[in-house]
C-alpha positions as CSV (number, residue, x, y, z in Angstrom):
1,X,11.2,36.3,16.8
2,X,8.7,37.6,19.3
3,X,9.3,41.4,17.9
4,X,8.8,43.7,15.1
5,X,10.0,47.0,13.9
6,X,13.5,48.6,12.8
7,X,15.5,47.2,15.3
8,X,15.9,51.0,17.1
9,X,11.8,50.6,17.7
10,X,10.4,47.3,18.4
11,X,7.4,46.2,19.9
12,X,6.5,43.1,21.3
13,X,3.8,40.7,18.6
14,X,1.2,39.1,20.4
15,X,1.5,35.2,19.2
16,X,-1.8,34.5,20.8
17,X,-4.1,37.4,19.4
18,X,-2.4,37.3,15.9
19,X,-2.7,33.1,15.7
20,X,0.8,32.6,14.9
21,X,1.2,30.5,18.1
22,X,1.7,26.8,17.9
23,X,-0.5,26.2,21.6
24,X,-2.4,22.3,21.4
25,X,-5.9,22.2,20.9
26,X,-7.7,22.6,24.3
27,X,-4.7,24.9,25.5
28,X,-5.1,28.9,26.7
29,X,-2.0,31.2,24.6
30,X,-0.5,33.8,27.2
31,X,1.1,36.5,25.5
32,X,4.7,37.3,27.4
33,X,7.2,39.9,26.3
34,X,9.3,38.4,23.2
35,X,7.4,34.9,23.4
36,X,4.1,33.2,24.5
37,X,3.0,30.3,26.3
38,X,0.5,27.7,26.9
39,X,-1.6,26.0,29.4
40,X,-4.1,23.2,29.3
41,X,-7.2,24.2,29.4
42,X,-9.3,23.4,32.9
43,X,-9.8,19.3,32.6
44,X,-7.2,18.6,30.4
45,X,-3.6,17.9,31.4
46,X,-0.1,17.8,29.2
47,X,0.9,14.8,27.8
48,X,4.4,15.4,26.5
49,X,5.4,12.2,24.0
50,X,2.4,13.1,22.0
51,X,3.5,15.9,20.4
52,X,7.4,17.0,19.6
53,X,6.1,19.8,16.6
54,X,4.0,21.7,19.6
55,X,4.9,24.7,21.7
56,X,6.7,23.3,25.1
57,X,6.4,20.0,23.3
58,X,3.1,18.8,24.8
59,X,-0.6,17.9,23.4
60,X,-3.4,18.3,25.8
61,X,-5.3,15.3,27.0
62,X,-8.1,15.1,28.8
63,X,-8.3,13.9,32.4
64,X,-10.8,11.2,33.0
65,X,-11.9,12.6,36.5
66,X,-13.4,9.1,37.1
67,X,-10.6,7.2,36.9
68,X,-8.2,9.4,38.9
69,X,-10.8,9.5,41.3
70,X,-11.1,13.4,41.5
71,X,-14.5,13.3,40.8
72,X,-17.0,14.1,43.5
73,X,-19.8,11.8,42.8
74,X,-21.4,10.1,45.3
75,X,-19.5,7.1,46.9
76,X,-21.1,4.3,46.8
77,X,-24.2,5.1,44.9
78,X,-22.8,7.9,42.1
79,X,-22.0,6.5,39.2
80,X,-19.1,8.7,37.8
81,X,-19.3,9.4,33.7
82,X,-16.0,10.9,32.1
83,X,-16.6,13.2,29.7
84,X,-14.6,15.7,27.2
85,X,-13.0,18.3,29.5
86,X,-14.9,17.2,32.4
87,X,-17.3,14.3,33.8
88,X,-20.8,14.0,35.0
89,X,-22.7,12.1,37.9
90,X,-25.9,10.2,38.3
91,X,-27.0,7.4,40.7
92,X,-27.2,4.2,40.7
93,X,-30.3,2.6,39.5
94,X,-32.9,2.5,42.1
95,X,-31.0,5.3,44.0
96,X,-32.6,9.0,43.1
97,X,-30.6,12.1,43.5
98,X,-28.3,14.3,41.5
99,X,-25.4,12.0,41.8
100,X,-23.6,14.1,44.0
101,X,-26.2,13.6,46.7
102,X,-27.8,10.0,46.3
């Protein structure tokens, strides 16, 4: 697996451009040399009970920035709001501003 040819030529098949990779939903497919891998995407993070079928045995979940406290609203004021992949900030009512800034 990972090759093709006569077995005196082979080449390398690229998993990820062909779609014959097994990468989670919100993952990124690398092509490597004889194999492939996967990474969560940017706001998601593995979570490895989830799935045993997957590539590297992991699912991508996402990362509630708000809870983890990773986001960069404004403390106290910002009011943090998770959100698919990433999160979003306001202010608290009677506080203007972007919520970064309040």
């Amino acid at each position: 697996p990972g090759f093709e040819g006569d077995g005196f030529f082979c080449t390398d098949i690229d998993e990820c451009s062909r779609d014959t990779n097994d990468c989670p939903l919100e993952s990124t497919c690398t092509n490597m040399e004889g194999n492939f891998s996967c990474l969560c995407n940017a706001g998601f993070q593995p979570l490895p009970e989830e799935c045993e079928m997957c590539h590297g045995g992991f699912n991508c979940t996402d990362i509630n920035e708000c809870e983890e406290g990773i986001d960069n609203c404004h403390d106290p004021w910002g009011v943090c709001t998770n959100t698919h992949g990433s999160f979003n900030c306001s202010c608290a009512p009677y506080y203007g501003g972007d919520g970064i800034i309040c």
